[in-house]
C-alpha positions as CSV (number, residue, x, y, z in Angstrom):
1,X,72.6,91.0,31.9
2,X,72.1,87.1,32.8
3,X,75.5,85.6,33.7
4,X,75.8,82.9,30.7
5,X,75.9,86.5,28.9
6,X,78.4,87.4,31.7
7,X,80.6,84.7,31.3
8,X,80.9,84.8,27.8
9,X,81.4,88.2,27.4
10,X,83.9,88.5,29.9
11,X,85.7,84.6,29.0
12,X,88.1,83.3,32.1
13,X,90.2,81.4,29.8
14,X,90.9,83.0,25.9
15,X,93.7,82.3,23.3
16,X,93.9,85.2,20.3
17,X,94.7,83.9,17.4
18,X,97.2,81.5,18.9
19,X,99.8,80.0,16.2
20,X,102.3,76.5,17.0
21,X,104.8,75.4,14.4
22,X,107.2,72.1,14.7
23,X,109.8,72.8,11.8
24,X,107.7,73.2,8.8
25,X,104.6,71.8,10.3
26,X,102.1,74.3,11.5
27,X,100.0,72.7,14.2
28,X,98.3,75.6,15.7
29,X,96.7,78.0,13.4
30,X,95.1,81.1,14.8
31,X,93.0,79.5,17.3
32,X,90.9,81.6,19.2
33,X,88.8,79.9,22.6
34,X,87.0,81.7,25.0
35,X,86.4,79.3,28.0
36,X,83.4,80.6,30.4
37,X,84.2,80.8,34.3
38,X,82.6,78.1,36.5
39,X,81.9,75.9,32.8
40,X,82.6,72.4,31.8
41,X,83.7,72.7,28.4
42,X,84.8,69.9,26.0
43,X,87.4,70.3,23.4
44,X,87.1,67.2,20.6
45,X,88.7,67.1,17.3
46,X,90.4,64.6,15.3
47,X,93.4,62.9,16.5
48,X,96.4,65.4,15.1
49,X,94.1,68.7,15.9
50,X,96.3,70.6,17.9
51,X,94.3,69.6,21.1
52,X,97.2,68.7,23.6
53,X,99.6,71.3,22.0
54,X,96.6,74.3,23.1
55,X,96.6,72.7,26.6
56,X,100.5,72.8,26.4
57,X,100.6,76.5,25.5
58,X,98.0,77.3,28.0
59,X,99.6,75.4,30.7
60,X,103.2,77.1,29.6
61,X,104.8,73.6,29.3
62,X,105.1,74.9,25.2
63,X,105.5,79.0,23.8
64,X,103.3,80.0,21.4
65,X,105.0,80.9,18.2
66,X,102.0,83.8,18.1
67,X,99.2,84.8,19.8
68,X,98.0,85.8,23.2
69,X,96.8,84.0,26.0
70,X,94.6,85.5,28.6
71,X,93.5,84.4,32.4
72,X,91.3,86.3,34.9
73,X,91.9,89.8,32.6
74,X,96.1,89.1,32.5
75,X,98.1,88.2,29.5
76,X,99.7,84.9,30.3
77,X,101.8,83.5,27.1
78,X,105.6,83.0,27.7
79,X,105.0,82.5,31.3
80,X,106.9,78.7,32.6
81,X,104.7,76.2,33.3
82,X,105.4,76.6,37.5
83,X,104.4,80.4,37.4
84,X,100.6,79.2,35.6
85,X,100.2,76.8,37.7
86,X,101.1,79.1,40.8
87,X,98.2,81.0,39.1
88,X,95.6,78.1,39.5
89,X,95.7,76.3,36.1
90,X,96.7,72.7,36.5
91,X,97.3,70.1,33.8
92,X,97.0,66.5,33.8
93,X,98.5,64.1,30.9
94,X,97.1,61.8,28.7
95,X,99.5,59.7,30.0
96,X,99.3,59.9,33.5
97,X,103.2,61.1,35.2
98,X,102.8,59.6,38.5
99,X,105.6,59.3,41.0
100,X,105.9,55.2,40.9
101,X,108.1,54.5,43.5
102,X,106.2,56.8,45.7
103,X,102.9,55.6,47.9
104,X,99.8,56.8,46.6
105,X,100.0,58.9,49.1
106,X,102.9,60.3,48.9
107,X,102.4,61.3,45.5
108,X,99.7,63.7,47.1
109,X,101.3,64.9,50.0
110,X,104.7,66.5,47.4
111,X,102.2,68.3,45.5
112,X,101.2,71.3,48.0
113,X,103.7,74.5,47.2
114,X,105.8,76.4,49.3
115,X,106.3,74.1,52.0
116,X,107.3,75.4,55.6
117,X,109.3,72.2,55.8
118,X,111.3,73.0,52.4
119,X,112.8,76.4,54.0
120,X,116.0,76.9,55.7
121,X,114.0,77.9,58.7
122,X,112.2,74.3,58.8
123,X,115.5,73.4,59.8
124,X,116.4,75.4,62.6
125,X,115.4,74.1,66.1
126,X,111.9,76.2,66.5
127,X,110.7,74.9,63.4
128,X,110.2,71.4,64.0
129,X,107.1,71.5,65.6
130,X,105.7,74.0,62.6
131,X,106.9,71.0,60.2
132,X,104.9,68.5,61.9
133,X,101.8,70.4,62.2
134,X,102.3,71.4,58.1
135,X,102.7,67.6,57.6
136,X,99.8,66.3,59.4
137,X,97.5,68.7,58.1
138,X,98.9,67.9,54.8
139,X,98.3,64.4,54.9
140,X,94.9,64.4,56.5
141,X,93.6,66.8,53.2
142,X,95.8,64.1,51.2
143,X,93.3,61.5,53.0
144,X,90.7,63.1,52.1
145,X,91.0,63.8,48.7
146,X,92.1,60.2,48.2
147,X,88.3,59.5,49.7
148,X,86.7,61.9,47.3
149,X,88.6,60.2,44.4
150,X,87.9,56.6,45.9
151,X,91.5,55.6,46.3
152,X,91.6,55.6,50.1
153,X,92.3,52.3,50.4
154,X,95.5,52.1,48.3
155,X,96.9,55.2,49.9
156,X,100.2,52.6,50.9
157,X,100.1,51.1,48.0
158,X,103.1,52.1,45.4
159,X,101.4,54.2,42.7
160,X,103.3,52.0,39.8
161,X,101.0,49.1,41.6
162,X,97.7,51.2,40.5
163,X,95.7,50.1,37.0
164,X,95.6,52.6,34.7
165,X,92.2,53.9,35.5
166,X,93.3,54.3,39.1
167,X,96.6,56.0,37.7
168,X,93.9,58.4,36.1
169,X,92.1,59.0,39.5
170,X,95.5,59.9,41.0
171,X,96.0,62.2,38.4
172,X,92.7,64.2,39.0
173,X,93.5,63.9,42.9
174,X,97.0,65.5,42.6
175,X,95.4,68.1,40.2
176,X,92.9,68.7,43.2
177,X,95.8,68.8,46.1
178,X,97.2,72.2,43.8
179,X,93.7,74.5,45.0
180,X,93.1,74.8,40.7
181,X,91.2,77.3,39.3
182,X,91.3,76.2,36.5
183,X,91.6,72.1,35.3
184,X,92.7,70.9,32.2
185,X,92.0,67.2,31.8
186,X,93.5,65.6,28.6
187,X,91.8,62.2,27.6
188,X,90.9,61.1,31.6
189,X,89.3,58.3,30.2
190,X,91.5,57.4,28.0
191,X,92.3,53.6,28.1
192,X,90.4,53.4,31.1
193,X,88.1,50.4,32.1
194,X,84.5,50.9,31.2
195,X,83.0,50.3,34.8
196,X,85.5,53.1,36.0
197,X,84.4,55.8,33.5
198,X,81.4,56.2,35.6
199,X,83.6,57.1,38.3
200,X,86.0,59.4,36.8
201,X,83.1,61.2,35.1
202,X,81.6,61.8,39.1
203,X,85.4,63.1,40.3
204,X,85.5,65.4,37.4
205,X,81.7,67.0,38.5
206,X,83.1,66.8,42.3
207,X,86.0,69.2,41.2
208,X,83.6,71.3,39.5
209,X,81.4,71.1,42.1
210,X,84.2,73.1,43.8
211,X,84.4,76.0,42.0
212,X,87.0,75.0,39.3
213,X,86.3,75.6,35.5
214,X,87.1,72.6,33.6
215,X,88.5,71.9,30.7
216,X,88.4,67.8,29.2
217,X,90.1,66.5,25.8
218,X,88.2,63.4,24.8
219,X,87.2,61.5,22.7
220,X,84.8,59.7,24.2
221,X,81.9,61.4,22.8
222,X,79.5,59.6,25.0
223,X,81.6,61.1,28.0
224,X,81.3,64.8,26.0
225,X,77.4,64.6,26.0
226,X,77.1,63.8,29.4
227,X,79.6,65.9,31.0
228,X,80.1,69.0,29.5
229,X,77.7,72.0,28.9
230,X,80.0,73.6,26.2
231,X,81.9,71.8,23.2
232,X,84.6,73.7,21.0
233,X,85.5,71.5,17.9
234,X,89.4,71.9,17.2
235,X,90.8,70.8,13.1
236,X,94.1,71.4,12.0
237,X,94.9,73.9,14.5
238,X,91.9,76.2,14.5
239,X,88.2,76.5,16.1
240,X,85.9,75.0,13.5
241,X,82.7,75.2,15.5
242,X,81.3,75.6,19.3
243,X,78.3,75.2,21.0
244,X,76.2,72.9,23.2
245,X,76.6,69.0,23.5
246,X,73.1,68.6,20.6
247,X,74.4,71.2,18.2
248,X,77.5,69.6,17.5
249,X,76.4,66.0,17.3
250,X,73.6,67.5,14.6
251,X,76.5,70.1,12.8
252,X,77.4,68.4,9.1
253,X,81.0,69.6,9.7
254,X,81.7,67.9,12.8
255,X,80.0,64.7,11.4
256,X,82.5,64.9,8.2
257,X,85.7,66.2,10.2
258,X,85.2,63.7,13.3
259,X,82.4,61.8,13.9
260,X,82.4,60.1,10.8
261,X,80.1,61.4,7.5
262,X,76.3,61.7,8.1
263,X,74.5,59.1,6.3
């Protein structure tokens, strides 16, 4: 058995038949995604989809109102949003939720879990020198993550003094600080100046570089086609079609539902 046979047979990421309602509104309608292990997959649809309220569900910032969700073989669904991402799946926004008074970085150096410093014992006498050595290791892999992203020179700066690609960047680095298994990127290049999308898209392949299956909202189809090797279509709340980058952009449906109708 090859492993792209592997992988989909035996998904890292699934929803089964996952179902959202707001009031009388049904948003998510038995959606059903099987995300491969070690993939970059794109999930497009038009604006209203469901998009960001699967990534919510996944994430456990929303519950499913039915359904399943499944990670690395357990069932996940109803589980709050610290205990998935103690699991490895990390989230960023469409709009990014930086910490603006906080340096750049700063906003890094909070994200790591479980801190010795954070315990009662950091604050007995013998732990002080523990602390420090946490902290400095800390902040050298916040260094040099900020380096990978290319923010290493505003790593003083305030993080409400960054532009909003940069904010975007520091959203992808704090995702990185968390060890994810798992990324989901909504819209990273969303409102984002055109000579930094080039740079966001190379981040995003460094992080998957690094072992992390990634997951990217956007509709920047140009971004889609060069990024990702799978693409699931989402309208009205359920999988409409899947496949690779050149299937979809030839697929009649997709043209109607999204792209615009085929000439």
């Amino acid at each position: 058995m090859t492993t792209e046979l592997l992988n989909v047979s035996m998904p890292e990421l699934e929803t089964r038949h996952l179902v959202k309602r707001f009031g009388g509104m049904q948003a998510i309608s038995d959606c059903n995604l099987r995300i491969a292990g070690g993939s970059i997959t794109g999930l497009i649809g038009p604006n209203g989809a469901g998009k960001s309220t699967v990534f919510s569900m996944i994430s456990g910032f929303l519950r499913s109102d039915g359904g399943e969700i499944w990670f690395k073989g357990r069932r996940i669904d109803g589980l709050p949003a610290h205990r998935v991402a103690r699991l490895g799946i990390i989230r960023t926004f469409q709009t990014p939720h930086e910490l603006r008074e906080l340096s750049v970085l700063e906003n890094l150096m909070v994200v790591p879990r479980s801190q010795f410093g954070e315990s009662l014992a950091g604050l007995l006498p013998f732990g002080g020198r523990r602390v420090r050595k946490e902290e400095h290791e800390i902040e050298e892999r916040a260094i040099a993550v900020l380096r990978t992203v290319g923010l290493e020179h505003h790593a003083q700066h305030r993080a409400a003094d960054l532009s909003g690609g940069q904010k975007k960047l520091l959203e992808i680095a704090r995702c990185m600080m968390c060890n994810p298994k798992v990324a989901l990127l909504d819209e990273p290049t969303a409102g984002v100046n055109p000579s930094l999308i080039n740079d966001l898209m190379e981040v995003i392949r460094v992080l998957h570089n690094g072992g992390v299956t990634v997951v990217i909202i956007e509709h920047n189809m140009n971004v889609v086609m060069r990024l990702c090797g799978h693409v699931v279509v989402l309208d009205r709340g359920a999988v409409m079609c899947e496949g690779t980058p050149d299937s979809i952009q030839r697929d009649e449906r997709v043209l109607a539902a999204y792209l615009g109708s085929p000439p």
